[in-house]
N, C-alpha and C positions, 0 to 999 in steps of 0.2 A: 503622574508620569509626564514628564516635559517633552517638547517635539524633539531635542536631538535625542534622547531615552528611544523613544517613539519611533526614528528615522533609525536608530539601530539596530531594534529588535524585528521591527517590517525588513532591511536590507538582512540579516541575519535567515528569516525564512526565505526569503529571495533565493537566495543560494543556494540553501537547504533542500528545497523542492526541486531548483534546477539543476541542481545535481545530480538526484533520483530520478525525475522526468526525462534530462538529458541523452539517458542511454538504458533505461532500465526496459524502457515500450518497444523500442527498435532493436535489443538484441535477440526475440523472437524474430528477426528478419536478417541478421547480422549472420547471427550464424549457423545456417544450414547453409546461406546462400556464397559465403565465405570460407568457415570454414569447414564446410559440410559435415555437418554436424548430424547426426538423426534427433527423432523427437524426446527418446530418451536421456540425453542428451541435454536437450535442449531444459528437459526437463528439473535435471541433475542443476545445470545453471540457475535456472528461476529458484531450485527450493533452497537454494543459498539464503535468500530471504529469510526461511524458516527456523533455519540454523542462526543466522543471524538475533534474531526475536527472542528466541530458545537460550542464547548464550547473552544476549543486552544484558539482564534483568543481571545478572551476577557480577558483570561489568559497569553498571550504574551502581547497586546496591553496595558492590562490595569496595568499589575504589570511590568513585566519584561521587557518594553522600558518607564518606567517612573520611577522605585524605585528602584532596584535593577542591580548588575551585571549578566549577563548572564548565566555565569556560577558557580553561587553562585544557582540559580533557577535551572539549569541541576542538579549541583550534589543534591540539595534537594530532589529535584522530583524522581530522583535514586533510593536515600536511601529509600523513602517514598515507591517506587515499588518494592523494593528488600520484603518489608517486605509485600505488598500488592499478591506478587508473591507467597511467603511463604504461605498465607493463602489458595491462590487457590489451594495448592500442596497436604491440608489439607480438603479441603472441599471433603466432605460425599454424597451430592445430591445438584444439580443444585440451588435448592432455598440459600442456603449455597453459590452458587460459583458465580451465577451472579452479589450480590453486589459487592463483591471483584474483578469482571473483569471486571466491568462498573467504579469502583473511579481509576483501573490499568490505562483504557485505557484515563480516565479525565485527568490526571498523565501524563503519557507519549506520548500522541496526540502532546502537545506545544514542546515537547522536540525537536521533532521532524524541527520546525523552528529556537530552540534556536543552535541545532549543526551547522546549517548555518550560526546563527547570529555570532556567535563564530568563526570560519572558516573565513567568510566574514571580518572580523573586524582586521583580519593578514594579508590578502592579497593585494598587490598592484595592483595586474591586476587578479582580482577573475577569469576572461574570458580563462585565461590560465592556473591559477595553481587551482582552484577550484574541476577540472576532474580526479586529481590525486589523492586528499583526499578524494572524494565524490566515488571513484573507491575501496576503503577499507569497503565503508559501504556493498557495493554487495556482496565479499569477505567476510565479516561478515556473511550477511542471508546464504552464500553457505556453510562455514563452521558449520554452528550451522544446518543444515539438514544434512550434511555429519555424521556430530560427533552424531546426534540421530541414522541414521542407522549405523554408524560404532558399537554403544555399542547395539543394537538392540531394542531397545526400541518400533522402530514401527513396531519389525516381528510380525508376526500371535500370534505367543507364547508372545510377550514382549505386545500386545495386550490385550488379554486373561488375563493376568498376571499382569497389570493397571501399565508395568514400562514407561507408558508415565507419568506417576505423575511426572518422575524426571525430565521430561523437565521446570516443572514449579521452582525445586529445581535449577535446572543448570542455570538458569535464574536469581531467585530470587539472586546468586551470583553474578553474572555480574553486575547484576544491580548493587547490591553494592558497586562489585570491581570498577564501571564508575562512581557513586554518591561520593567516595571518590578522584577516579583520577581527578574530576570535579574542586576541590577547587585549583587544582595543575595548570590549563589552563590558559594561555595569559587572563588579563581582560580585559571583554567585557563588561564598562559603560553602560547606560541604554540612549537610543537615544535622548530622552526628556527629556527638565529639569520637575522639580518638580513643577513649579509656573505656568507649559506650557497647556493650558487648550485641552483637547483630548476628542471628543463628540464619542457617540456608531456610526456613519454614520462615522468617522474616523477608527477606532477599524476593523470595518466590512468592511471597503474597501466599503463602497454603494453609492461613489461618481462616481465609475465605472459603475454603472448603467445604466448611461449616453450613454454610448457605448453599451446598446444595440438599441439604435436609430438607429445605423445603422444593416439593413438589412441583412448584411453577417453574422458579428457578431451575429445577436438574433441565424441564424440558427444553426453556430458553438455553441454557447450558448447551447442550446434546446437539438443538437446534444450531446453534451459532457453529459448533463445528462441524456437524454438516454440510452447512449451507455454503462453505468455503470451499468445497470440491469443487460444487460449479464455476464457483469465484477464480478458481487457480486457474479453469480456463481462458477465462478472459483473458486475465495477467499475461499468461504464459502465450498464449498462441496468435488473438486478436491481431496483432501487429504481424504476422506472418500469414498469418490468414487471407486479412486486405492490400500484404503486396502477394502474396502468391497470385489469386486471382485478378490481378491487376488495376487496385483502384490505385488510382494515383496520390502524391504526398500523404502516404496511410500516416505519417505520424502528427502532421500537421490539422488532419481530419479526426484524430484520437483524441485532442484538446478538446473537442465538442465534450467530451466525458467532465474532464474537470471546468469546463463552462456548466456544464447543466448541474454540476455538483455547487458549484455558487448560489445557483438559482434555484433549486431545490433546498437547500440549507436555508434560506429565507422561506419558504413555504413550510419545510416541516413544523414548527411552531403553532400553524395554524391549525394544520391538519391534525396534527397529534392533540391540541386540546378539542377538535372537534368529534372526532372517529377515537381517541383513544391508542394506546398501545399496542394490544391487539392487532386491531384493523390496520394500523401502521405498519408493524413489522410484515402482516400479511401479502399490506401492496408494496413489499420490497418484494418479498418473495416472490409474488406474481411477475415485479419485472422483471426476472430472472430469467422465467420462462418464456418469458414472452422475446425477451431480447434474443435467445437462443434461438427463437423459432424465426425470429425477423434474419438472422445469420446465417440458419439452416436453408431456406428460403429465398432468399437477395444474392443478390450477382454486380458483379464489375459494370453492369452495363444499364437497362432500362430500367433494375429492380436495385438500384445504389441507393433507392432512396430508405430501403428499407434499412439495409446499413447502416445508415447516419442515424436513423431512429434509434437503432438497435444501442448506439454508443453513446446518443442521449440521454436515453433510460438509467444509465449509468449514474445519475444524478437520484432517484430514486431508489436503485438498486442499492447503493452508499448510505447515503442517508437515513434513507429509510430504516434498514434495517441495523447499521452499526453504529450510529448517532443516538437512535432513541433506543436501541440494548445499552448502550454505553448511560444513558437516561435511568432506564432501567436497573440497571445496575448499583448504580448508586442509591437509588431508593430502598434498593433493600439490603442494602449494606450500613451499617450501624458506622457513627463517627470515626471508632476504632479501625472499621476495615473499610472503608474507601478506596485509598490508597492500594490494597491488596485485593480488593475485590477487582480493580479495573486491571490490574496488572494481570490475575489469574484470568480473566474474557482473553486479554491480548497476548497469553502467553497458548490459550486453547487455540485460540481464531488463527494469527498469523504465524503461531510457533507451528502446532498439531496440526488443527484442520489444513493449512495450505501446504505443508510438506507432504502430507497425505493425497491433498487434491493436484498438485505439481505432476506425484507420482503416477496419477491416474491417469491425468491429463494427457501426459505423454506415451503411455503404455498405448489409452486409445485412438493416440494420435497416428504412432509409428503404427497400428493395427489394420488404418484404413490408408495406408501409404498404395498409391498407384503405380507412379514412377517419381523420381527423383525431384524434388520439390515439386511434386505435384499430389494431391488428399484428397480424397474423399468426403469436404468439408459437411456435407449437409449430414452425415451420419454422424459425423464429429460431433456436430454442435448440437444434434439431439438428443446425444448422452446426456449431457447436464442439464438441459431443458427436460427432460422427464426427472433427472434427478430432483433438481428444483421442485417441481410437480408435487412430489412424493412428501420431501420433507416441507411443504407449504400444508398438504390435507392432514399428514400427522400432525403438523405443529398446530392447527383448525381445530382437531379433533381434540388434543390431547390436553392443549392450554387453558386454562380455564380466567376466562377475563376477569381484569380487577383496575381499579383505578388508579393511574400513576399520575401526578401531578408532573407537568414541563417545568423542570428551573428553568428560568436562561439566565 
C-alpha cells in the first residue's frame, strides 16, 4: 500500500469517527436541555443506533457487496447525511428531530462496514497495516470532542444558549466534505457478481448460529448481550450526566475514553496471552462495575477525580471485553463463517443488546427524575453497576476456560 493509498484511507476514518464523535456523546445533553426532552426520549434517540446496526447488514449485504462500488455507497450515504444532519440542526421539538435521526443513523450504521470494506480491499496483510488506518478514526471521535469544548459549545452558558445545535452544522459539513472525498477512494468492486444468488440467512450471517451449539459459545453469546445494557448507559446518559452536575467541557473530558482506548488496545496483547481469555473478558466486566461505582460516587466538585477514572476505564471496558470476543469469535468460527460469525456478535451486541439497554437506560433514568434536568444520579448508575456485577459471577461461574490463541 503506498502513502497516498495510506493518506486516503487514514483521512477517510478521520471523518468517519468525527462524524459519529461530533454529535453522537453531546446529544445526551442537547436535548433535554433544548429541546426538553425526557429520558425516554432521549432514549428513543440513542436506540436509533440499534435500528440502524439491525438494518446495515441488509444494506451492505444486499446493495453494496452485489451492485455497486464501495465507495460510490459511502460517498452517497455522506451526502445523503450531511443533509439529514442539516435538518436535525433545524428541528424545533423532538417530534421534528427523531425522524431525521432515525433515517441519519439507517444512513450511516452500513458506513460504518463499508470504511473497512474499502481499507481492507488496499491491503496486503490487513493484520499489520489495518491498526494504523483504523488508529485515525479514534483521533477523529477525540478531535471532534476536543474541538466542541475548545469553541465552548457544551459550557453551562453554550448550554443554556442551544450552541450545541452547531455540533449537528459542523457535522452536517464533514459529512459532506467525506461523501465527496468518497468518489476520490481506491475502487472497492462489489464482492458478488450480479447473477450470484444471496438468500437473507447469508446477509444476516444466521449460518453462525450453528455455533451456538456449543456451550462456551451460547454463554459468551448471552453474555455479550447482556453486558450491553450497562453499556447503553454509558452511551446514552454519561454526557448528560457530567453536564447536569456541572463538570465543565463534559465532552472534551469524554475523549479521555477513546485516549485510554488507544492505550489499552496496545496492552491487550499482552494481557490476553498472559491471563488468557477468560480472565480478560472478566477484567472488562469488572470495569464496568467499577466505573459505575466511581459515577455513582463522584461529584462536580473534590470527588471529579473519580469521574475521569471512571471514563478512563473505558479503554478496558472496550477492549477488553469486545476486541478479544470479537478474538474469540473468530476462533471458533470455521473459514466458512467468519464472516458471519462477526456479523451475528455485532448484529446481537449493538442491534439487541443496546436497543434493549437504551430502553432500560432511560425507563430508569426518567424513574429517578427529581425535578427538571435534575437525577438522582447515584441510583442511576447503580443499576448497571450491579447489573454488570451479576453477569461478570454467571459468566465466572458458567464459562468454562479454554485456550484461545491472540492473532494480531
Amino acid at each position: 500500500m503506498n502513502s497516498t493509498t495510506k493518506f486516503q484511507l487514514s483521512l477517510m476514518m478521520f471523518l468517519e469517527f468525527f462524524i459519529w464523535g461530533g454529535w453522537f456523546v453531546t446529544m445526551g445533553i442537547y436535548l433535554p436541555n433544548t429541546l426538553k426532552t425526557s429520558a425516554g426520549e432521549i432514549a428513543m434517540a440513542y436506540s436509533t443506533q440499534s435500528w440502524g446496526a439491525i438494518i446495515a447488514p441488509f444494506i451492505v449485504g444486499m446493495i453494496a457487496d452485489r451492485y455497486f462500488n464501495a465507495e460510490r455507497i459511502l460517498g452517497i450515504s455522506h451526502l445523503i447525511g450531511a443533509v439529514l444532519m442539516y435538518q436535525l440542526a433545524n428541528a424545533v421539538d423532538f417530534g421534528a428531530f427523531y425522524p431525521y435521526v432515525l433515517g441519519y443513523m439507517i444512513i450511516y450504521m452500513p458506513t460504518l462496514a463499508l470504511v473497512n470494506s474499502v481499507a481492507f480491499n488496499q491491503m496486503k496483510d490487513p493484520s499489520k497495516e489495518f491498526a494504523f488506518v483504523r488508529v485515525f478514526g479514534t483521533i477523529g471521535w477525540i478531535v471532534a470532542g476536543l474541538a466542541i469544548s475548545y469553541f465552548g459549545w457544551d459550557s453551562e452558558v453554550g448550554v443554556q444558549e442551544g450552541l450545541l445545535k452547531n455540533t449537528f452544522l459542523m457535522v452536517a459539513g464533514a459529512s459532506a466534505l467525506l461523501g465527496i472525498f468518497s468518489f476520490t477512494l481506491p475502487k472497492t468492486p462489489p464482492k458478488t457478481s450480479k447473477g450470484e444468488k444471496v438468500s437473507i440467512s447469508d446477509i444476516l450471517g444466521l449460518e453462525a448460529l450453528k455455533l451456538l451449539k456449543n456451550r462456551n459459545f451460547l454463554i459468551f453469546f448471552i453474555a455479550s448481550i447482556l453486558i450491553c445494557i450497562p453499556l447503553a448507559f454509558y452511551y446514552q446518559h454519561a454526557g448528560q450526566f457530567l453536564g447536569e452536575i456541572g463538570v465543565t467541557n463534559p465532552a472534551g473530558k469524554m475523549t479521555i475514553g477513546q485516549i485510554s482506548e488507544v492505550l489499552f488496545m496496545l496492552l491487550l496483547p499482552f494481557f490476553f496471552k498472559r491471563f488468557g481469555f477468560k480472565m480478560t473478558i472478566l477484567a472488562g466486566m469488572l470495569a464496568w462495575t467499577v466505573r459505575y461505582l466511581l459515577f455513582a460516587y463522584g461529584d462536580g466538585g473534590e470527588l471529579a477525580f473519580m469521574l475521569l477514572i471512571g471514563i478512563a476505564l473505558h479503554g478496558i471496558c472496550y477492549d477488553f471485553f469486545f476486541v478479544s470476543g470479537q478474538i474469540y469469535t473468530d476462533s471458533k468460527a470455521g473459514e466458512k463463517y467468519k464472516s458471519a460469525a462477526q456479523g451475528l456478535i455485532t448484529l446481537a451486541t449493538y442491534g439487541v443488546g443496546m436497543l434493549i439497554g437504551f430502553w432500560v437506560a432511560g425507563k430508569i433514568t426518567d424513574s429517578y427524575l427529581i425535578s427538571e434536568n435534575v437525577h438522582d444520579w447515584k441510583h442511576i448508575w447503580t443499576f448497571p453497576a450491579i447489573f454488570a456485577a451479576v453477569v461478570l459471577v454467571l459468566f465466572a461461574i458458567l464459562f468454562k476456560n479454554e485456550e484461545i490463541e491472540y492473532k494480531e
